[in-house]
Residue frames as a rotation matrix with the C-alpha (Angstrom) as fourth column:
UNK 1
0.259 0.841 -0.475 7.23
-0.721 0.496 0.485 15.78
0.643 0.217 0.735 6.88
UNK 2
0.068 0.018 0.998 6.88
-0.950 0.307 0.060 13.16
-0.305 -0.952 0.038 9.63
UNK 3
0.285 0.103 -0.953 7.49
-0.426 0.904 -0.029 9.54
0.859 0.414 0.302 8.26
UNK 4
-0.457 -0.383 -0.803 7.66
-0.199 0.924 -0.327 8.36
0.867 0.011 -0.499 11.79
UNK 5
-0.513 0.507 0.692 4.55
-0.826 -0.072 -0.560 7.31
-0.234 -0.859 0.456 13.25
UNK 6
-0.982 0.167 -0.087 2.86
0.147 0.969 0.201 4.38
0.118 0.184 -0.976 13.62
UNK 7
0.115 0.992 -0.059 -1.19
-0.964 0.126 0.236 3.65
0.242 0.030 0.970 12.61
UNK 8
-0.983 0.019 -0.184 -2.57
0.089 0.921 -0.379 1.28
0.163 -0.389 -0.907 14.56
UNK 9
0.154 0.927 0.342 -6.31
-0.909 -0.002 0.416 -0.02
0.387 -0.375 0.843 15.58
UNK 10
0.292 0.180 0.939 -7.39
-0.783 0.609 0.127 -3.38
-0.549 -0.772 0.319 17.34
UNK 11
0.866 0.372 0.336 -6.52
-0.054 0.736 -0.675 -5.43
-0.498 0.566 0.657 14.51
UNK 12
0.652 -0.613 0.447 -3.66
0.549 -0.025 -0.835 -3.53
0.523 0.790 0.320 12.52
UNK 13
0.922 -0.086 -0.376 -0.47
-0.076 -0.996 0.041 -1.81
-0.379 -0.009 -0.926 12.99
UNK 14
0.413 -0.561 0.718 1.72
0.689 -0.323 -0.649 -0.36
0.596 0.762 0.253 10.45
UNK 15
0.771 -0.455 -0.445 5.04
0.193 -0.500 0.844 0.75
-0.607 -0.737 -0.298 12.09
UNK 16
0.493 -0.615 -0.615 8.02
-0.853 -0.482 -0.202 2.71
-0.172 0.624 -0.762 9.82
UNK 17
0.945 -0.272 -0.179 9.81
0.192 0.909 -0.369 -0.15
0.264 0.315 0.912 7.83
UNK 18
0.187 -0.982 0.012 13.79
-0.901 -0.167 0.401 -0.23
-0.392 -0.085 -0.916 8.91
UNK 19
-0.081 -0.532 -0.843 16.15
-0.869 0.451 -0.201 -2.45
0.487 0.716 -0.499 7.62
UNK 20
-0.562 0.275 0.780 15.55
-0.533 0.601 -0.596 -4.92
-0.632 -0.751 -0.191 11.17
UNK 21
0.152 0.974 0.167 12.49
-0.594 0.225 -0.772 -6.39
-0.790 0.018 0.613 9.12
UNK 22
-0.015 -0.366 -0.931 14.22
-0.978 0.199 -0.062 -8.02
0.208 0.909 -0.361 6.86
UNK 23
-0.899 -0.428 -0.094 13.98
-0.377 0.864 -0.333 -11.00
0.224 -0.264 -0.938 8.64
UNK 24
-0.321 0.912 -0.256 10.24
-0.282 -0.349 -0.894 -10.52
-0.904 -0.215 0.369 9.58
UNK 25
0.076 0.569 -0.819 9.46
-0.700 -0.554 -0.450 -9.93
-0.710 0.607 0.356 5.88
UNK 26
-0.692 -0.560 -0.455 11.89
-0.710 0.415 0.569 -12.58
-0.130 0.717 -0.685 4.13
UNK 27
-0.760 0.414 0.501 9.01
0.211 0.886 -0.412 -15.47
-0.615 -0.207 -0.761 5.14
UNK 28
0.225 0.910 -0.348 6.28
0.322 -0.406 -0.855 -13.58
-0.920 0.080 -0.385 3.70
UNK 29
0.182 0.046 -0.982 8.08
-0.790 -0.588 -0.174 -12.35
-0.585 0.808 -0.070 0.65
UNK 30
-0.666 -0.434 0.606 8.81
-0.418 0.891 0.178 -15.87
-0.618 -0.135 -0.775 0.24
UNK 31
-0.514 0.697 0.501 5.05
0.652 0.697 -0.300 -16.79
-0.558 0.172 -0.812 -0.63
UNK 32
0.553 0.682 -0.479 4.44
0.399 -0.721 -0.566 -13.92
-0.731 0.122 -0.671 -2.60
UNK 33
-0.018 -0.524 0.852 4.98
0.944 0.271 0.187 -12.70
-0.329 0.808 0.490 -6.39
UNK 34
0.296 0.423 -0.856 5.01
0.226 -0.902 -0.367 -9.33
-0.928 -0.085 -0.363 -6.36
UNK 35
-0.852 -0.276 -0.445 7.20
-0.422 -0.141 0.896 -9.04
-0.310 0.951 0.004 -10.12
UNK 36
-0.355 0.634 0.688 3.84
0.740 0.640 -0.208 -10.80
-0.571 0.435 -0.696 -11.39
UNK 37
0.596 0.680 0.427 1.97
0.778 -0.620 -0.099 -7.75
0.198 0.391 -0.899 -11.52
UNK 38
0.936 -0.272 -0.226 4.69
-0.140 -0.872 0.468 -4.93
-0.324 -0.406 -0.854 -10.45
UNK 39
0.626 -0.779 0.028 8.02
-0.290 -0.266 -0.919 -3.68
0.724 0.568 -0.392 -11.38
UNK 40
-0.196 -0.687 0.699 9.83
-0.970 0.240 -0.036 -5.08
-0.143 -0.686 -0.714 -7.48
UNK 41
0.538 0.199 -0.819 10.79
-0.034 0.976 0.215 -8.51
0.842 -0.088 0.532 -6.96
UNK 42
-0.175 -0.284 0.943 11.55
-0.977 0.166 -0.132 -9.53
-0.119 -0.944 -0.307 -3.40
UNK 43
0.820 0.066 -0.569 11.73
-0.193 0.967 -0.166 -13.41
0.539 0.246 0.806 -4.82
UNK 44
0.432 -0.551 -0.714 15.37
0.588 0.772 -0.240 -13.21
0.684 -0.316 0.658 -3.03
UNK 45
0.388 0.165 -0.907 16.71
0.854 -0.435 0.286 -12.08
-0.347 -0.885 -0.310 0.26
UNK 46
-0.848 -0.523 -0.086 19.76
0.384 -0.716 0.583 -9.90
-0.366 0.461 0.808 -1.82
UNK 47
-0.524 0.538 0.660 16.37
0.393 -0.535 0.748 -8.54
0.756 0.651 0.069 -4.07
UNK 48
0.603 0.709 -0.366 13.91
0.703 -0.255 0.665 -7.91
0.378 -0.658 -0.652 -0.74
UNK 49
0.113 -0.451 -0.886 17.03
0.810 -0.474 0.344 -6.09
-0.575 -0.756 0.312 1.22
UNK 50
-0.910 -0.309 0.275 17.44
0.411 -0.749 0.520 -3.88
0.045 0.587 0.808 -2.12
UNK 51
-0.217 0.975 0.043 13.36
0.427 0.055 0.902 -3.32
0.878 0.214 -0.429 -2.39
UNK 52
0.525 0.378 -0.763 13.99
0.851 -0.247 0.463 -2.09
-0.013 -0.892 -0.451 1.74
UNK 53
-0.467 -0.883 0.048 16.88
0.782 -0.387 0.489 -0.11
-0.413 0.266 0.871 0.61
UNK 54
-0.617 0.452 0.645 14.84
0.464 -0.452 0.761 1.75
0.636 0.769 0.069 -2.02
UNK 55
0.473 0.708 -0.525 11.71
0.712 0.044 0.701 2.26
0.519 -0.705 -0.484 0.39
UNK 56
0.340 -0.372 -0.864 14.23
0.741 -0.460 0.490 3.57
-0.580 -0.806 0.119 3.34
UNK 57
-0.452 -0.752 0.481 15.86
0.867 -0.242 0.436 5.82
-0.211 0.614 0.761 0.41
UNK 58
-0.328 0.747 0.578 12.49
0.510 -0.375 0.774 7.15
0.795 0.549 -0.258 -0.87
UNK 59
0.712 0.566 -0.415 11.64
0.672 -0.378 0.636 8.42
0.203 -0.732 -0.650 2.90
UNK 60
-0.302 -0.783 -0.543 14.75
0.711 -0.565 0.420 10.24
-0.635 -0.259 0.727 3.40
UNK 61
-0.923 -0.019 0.384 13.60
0.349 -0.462 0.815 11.83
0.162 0.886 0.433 0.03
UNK 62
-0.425 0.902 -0.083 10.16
-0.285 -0.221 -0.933 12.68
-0.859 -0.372 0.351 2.08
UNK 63
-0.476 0.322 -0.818 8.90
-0.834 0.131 0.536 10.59
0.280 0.937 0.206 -1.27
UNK 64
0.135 0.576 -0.806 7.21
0.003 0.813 0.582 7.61
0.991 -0.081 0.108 0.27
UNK 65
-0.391 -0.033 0.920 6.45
-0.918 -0.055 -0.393 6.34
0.064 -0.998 -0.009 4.00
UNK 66
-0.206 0.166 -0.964 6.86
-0.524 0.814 0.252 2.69
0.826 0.557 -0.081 3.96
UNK 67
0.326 0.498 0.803 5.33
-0.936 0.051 0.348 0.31
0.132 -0.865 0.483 6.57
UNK 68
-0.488 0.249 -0.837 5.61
-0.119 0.930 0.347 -2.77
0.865 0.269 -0.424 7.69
UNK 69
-0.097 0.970 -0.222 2.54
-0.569 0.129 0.812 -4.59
0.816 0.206 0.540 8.45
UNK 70
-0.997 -0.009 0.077 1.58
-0.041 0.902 -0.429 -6.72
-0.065 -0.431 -0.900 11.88
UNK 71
0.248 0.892 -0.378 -1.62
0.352 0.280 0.893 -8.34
0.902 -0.355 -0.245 13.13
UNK 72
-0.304 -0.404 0.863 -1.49
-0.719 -0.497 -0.486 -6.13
0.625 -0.768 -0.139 16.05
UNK 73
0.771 0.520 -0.368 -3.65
-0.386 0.841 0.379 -10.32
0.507 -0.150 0.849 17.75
UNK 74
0.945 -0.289 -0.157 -0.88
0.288 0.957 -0.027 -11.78
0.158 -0.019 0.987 17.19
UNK 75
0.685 -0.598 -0.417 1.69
-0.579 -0.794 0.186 -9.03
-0.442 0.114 -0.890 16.51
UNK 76
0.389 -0.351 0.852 2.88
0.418 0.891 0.176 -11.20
-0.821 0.288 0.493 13.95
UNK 77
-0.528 -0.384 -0.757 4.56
-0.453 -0.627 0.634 -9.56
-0.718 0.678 0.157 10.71
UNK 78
0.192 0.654 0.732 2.19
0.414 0.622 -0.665 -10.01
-0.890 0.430 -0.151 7.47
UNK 79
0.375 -0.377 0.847 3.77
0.925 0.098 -0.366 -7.92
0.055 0.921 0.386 4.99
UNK 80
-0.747 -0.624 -0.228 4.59
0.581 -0.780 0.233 -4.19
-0.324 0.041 0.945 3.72
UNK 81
0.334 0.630 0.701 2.79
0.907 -0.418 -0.057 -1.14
0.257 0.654 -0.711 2.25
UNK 82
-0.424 -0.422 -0.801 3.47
0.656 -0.753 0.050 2.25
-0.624 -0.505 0.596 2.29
UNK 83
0.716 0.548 -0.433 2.63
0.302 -0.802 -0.516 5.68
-0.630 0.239 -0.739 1.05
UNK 84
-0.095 -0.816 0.570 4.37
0.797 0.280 0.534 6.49
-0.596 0.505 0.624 -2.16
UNK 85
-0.644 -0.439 0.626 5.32
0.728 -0.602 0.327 9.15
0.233 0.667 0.708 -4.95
UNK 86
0.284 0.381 -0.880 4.26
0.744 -0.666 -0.048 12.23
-0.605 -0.641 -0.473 -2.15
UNK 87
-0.484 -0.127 0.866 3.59
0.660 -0.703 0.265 15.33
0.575 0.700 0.424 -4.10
UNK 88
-0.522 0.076 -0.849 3.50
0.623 -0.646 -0.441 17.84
-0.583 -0.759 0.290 -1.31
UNK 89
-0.932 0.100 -0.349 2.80
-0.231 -0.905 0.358 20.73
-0.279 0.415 0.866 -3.75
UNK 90
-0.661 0.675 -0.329 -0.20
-0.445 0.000 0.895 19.17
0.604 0.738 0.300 -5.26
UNK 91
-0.385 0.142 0.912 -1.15
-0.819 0.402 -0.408 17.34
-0.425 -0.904 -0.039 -1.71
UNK 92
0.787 0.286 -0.547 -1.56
-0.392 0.916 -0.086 13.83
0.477 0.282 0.833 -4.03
UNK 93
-0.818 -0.524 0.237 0.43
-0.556 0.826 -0.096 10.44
-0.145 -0.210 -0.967 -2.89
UNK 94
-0.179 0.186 -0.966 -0.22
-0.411 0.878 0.245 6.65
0.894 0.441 -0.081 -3.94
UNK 95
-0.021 -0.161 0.987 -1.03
-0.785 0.614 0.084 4.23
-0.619 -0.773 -0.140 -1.56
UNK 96
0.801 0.239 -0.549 0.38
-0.491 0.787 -0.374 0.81
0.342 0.569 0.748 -2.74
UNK 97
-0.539 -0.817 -0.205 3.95
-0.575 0.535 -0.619 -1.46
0.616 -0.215 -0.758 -2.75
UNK 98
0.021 0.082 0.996 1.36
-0.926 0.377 -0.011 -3.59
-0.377 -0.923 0.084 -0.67
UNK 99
0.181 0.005 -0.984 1.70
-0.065 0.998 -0.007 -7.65
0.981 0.065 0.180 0.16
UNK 100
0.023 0.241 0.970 0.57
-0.929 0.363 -0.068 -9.13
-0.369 -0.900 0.232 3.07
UNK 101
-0.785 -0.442 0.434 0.86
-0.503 0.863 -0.032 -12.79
-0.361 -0.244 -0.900 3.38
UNK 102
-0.656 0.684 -0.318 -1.44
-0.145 0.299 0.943 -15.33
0.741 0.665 -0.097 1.36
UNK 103
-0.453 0.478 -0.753 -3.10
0.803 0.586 -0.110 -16.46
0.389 -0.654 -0.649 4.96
UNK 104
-0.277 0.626 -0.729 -4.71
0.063 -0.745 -0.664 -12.49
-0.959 -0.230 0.167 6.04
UNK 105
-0.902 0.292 -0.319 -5.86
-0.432 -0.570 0.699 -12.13
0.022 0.768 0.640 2.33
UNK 106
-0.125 0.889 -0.441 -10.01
0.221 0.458 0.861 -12.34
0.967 0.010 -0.253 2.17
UNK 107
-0.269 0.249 -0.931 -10.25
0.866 0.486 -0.120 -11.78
0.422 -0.838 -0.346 6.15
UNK 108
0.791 0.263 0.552 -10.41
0.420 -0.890 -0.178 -7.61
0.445 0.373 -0.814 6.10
UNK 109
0.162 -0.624 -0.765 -7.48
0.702 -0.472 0.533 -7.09
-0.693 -0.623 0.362 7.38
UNK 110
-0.413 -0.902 0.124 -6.73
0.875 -0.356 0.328 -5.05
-0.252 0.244 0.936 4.46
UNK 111
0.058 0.782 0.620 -9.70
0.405 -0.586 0.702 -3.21
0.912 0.211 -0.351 4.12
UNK 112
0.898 0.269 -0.350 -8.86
0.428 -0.337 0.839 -2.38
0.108 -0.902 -0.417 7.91
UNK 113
-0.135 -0.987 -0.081 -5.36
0.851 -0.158 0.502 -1.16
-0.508 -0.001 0.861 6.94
UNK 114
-0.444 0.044 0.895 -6.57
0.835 -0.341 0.432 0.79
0.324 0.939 0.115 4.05
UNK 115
0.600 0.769 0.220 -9.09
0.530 -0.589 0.610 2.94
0.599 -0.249 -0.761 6.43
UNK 116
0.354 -0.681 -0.641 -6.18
0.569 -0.387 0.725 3.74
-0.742 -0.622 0.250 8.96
UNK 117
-0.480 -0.877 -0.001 -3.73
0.687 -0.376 0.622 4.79
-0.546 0.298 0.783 6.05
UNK 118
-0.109 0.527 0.843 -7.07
0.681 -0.578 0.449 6.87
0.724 0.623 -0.295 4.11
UNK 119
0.887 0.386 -0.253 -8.19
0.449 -0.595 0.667 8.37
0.106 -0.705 -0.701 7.24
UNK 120
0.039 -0.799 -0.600 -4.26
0.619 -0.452 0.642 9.46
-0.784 -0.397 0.477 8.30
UNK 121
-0.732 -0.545 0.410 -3.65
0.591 -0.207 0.780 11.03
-0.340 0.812 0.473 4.35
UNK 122
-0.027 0.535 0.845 -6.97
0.573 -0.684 0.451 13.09
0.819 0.497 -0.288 4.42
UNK 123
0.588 0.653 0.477 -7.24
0.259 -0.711 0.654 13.93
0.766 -0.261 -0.587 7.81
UNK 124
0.381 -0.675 -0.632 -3.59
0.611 -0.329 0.720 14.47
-0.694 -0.660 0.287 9.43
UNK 125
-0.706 -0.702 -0.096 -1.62
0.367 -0.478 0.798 15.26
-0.606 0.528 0.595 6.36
UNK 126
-0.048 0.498 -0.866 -4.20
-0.197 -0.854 -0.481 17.21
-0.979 0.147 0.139 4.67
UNK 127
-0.887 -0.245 0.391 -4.42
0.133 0.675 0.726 15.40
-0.441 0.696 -0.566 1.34
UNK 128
-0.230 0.655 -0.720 -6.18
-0.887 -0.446 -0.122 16.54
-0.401 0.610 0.684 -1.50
UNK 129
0.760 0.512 -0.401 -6.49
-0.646 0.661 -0.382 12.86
0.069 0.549 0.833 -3.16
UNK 130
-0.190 -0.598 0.779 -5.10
-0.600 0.698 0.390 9.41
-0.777 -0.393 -0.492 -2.51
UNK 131
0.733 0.021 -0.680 -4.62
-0.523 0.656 -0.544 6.95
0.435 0.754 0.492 -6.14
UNK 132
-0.108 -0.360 0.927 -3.80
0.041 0.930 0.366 3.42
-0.993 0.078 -0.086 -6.45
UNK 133
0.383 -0.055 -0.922 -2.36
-0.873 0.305 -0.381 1.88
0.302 0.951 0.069 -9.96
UNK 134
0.071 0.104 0.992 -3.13
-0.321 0.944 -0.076 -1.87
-0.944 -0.313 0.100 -10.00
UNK 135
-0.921 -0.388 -0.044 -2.14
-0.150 0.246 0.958 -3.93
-0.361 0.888 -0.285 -13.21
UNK 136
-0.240 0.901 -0.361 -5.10
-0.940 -0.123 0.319 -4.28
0.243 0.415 0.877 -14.98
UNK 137
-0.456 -0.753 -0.475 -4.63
-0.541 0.658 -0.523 -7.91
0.706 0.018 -0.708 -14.56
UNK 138
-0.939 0.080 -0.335 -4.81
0.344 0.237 -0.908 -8.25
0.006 -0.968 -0.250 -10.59
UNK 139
-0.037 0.998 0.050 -8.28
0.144 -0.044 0.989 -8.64
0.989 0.044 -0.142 -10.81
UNK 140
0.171 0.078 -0.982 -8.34
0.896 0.403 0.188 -9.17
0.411 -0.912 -0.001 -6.72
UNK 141
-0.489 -0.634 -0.599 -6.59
0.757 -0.650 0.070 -6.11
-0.434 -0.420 0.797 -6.10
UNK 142
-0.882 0.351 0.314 -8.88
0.150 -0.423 0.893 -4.26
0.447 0.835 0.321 -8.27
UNK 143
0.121 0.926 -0.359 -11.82
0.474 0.263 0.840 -5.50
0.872 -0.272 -0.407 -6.64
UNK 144
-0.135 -0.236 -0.962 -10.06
0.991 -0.017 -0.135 -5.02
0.015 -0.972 0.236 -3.00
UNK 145
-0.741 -0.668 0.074 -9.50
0.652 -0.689 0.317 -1.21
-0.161 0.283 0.946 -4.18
UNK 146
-0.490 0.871 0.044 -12.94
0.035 -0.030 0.999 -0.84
0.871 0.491 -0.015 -5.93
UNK 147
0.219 0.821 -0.527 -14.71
0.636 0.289 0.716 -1.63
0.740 -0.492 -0.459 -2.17
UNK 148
-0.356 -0.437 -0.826 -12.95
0.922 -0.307 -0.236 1.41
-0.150 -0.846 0.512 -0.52
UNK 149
0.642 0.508 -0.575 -14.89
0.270 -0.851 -0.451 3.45
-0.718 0.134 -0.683 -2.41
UNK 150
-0.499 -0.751 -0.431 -11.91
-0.166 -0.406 0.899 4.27
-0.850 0.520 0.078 -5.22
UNK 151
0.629 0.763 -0.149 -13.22
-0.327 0.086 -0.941 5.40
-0.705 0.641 0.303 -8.59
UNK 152
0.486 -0.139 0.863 -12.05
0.710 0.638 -0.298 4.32
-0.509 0.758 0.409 -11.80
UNK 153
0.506 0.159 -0.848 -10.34
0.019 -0.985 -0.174 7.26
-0.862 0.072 -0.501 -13.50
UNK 154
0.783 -0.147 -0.605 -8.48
-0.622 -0.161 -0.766 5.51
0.015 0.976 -0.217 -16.28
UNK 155
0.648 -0.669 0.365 -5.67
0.561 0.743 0.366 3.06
-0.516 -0.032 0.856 -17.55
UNK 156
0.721 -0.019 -0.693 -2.59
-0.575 -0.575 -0.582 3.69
-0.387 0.818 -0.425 -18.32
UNK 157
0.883 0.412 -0.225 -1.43
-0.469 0.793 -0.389 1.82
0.018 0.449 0.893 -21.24
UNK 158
0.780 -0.620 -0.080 1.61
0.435 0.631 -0.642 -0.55
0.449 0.466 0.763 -21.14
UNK 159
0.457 -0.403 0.793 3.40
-0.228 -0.915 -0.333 1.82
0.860 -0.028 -0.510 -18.81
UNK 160
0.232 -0.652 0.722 5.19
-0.872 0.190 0.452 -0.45
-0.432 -0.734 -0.525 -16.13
UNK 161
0.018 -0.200 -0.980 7.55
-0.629 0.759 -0.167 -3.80
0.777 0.620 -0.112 -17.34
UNK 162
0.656 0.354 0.667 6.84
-0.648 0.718 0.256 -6.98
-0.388 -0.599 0.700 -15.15
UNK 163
-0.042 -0.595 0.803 8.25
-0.355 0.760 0.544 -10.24
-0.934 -0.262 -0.243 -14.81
UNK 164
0.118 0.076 0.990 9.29
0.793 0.593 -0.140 -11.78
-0.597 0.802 0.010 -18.34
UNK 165
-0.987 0.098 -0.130 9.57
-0.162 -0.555 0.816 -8.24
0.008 0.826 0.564 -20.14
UNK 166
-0.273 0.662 0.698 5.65
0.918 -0.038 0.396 -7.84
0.289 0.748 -0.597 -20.29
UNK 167
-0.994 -0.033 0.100 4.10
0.005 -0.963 -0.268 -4.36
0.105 -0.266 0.958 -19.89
UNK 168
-0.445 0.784 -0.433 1.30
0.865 0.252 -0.434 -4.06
-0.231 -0.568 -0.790 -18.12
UNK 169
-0.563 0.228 0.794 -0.99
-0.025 -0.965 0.259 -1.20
0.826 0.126 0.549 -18.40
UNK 170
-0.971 0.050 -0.232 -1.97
0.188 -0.433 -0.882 0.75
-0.144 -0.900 0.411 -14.91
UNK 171
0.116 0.942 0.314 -5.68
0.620 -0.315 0.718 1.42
0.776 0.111 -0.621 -13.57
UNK 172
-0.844 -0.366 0.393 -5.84
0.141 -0.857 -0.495 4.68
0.518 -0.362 0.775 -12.01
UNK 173
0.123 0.849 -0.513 -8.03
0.913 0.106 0.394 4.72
0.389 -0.517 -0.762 -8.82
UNK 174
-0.718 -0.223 0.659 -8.59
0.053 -0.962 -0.267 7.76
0.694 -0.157 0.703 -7.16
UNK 175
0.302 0.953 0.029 -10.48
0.871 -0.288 0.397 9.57
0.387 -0.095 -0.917 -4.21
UNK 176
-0.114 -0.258 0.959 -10.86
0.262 -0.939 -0.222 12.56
0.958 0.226 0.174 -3.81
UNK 177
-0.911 -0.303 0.279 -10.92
0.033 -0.729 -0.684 14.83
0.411 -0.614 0.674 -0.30
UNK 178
-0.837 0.545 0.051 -14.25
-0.545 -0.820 -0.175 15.70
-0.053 -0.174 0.983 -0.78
UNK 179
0.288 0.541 -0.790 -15.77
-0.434 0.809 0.396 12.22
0.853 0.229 0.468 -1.39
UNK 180
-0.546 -0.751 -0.370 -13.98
-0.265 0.574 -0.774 10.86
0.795 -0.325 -0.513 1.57
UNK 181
-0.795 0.348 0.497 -16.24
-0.570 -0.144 -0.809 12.05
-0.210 -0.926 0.313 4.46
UNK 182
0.277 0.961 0.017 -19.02
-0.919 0.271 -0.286 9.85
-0.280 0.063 0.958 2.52
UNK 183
0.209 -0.453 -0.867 -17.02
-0.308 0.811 -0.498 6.99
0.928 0.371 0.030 1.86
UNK 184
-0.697 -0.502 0.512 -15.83
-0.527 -0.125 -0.840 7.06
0.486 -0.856 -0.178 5.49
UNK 185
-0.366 0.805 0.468 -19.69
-0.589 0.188 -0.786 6.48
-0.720 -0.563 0.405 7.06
UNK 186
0.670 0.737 -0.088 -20.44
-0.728 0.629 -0.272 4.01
-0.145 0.247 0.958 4.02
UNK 187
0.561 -0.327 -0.761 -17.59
-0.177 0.850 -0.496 1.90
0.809 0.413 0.419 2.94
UNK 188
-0.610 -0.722 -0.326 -15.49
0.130 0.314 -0.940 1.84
0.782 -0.616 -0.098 6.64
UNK 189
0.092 0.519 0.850 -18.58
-0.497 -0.716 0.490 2.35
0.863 -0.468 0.192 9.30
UNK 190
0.745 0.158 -0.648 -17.88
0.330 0.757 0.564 -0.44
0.580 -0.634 0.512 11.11
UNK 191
-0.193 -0.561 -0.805 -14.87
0.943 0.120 -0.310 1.42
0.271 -0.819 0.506 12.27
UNK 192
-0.403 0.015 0.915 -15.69
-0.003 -1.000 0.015 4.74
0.915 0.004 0.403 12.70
């Protein structure tokens, strides 16, 4: 499996994460709570460099294909994201571990990130279905998740521990292969 290639358009690109980005990333994880709603905290550098560690670990293991994020404008770093728990045999993988910076949220960059990394996972790598699991919670993320066209397919309950010891319970988004080409020409036409 290839984990090194870089999606880009006029707006985004999402180049293989190395350990280099730590410095890039440390501002940005700075203003951002990711243990709120998720099991990583990148609250310090020693916790972000483990959190790249993991990531760089999981690709070697052809189990995830982490990114980090620029404004390809500005070619500024804005956060991370990456493809995650790759199940070759079943052709499923997550897309999530994202955070971008509080100043691109609301502006589409991520809704222009999201079409690059849907479009690459149905039509390079042959992907049978792409799920996100968003605390119930992260209402934003929900919503953000909800306008790519991802259905609803269930929660599950209390099944990841967050900041403080609380357990969150997971919504399970999903599309499917065969829903994509109509999602494509209604929920991303502007780039197509």
């Amino acid at each position: 499996m290839n984990t090194a290639f870089i999606l880009e358009n006029e707006l985004v690109k999402l180049v293989p994460l190395k350990k280099e980005h730590t410095k890039e990333l440390w501002p940005i994880a700075q203003q951002v709570d990711l243990y709120q709603y998720g099991s990583n905290d990148v609250s310090t550098i020693d916790k972000l460099e483990n959190y790249i560690e993991t990531a760089l670990t999981e690709a070697k293991q052809e189990k995830s294909i982490p990114f980090t994020i620029y404004n390809r404008t500005t070619n500024i770093c804005v956060g991370s994201t990456r493809f995650g728990n790759i199940d070759q045999k079943n052709k499923v993988l997550h897309i999530g571990w994202t955070w971008i910076s509080p100043a691109t949220r609301g502006t589409g960059f991520n809704h222009q990130m999201k079409f690059l990394m849907l479009s690459y996972a149905f039509e390079k790598m042959g992907f049978e279905k792409v799920e996100f699991r968003i605390d119930e919670r992260n209402i934003r993320s929900r919503k953000a998740v909800e306008k790519l066209g991802a259905s609803l397919e269930g929660i599950l309950r209390k099944n990841v521990i967050t900041k403080s010891d609380f357990r969150r319970s997971s919504c399970c988004y999903g599309i499917l292969r065969e829903e994509w080409a109509g999602i494509k020409q209604t929920k991303f036409k502007d780039f197509i």
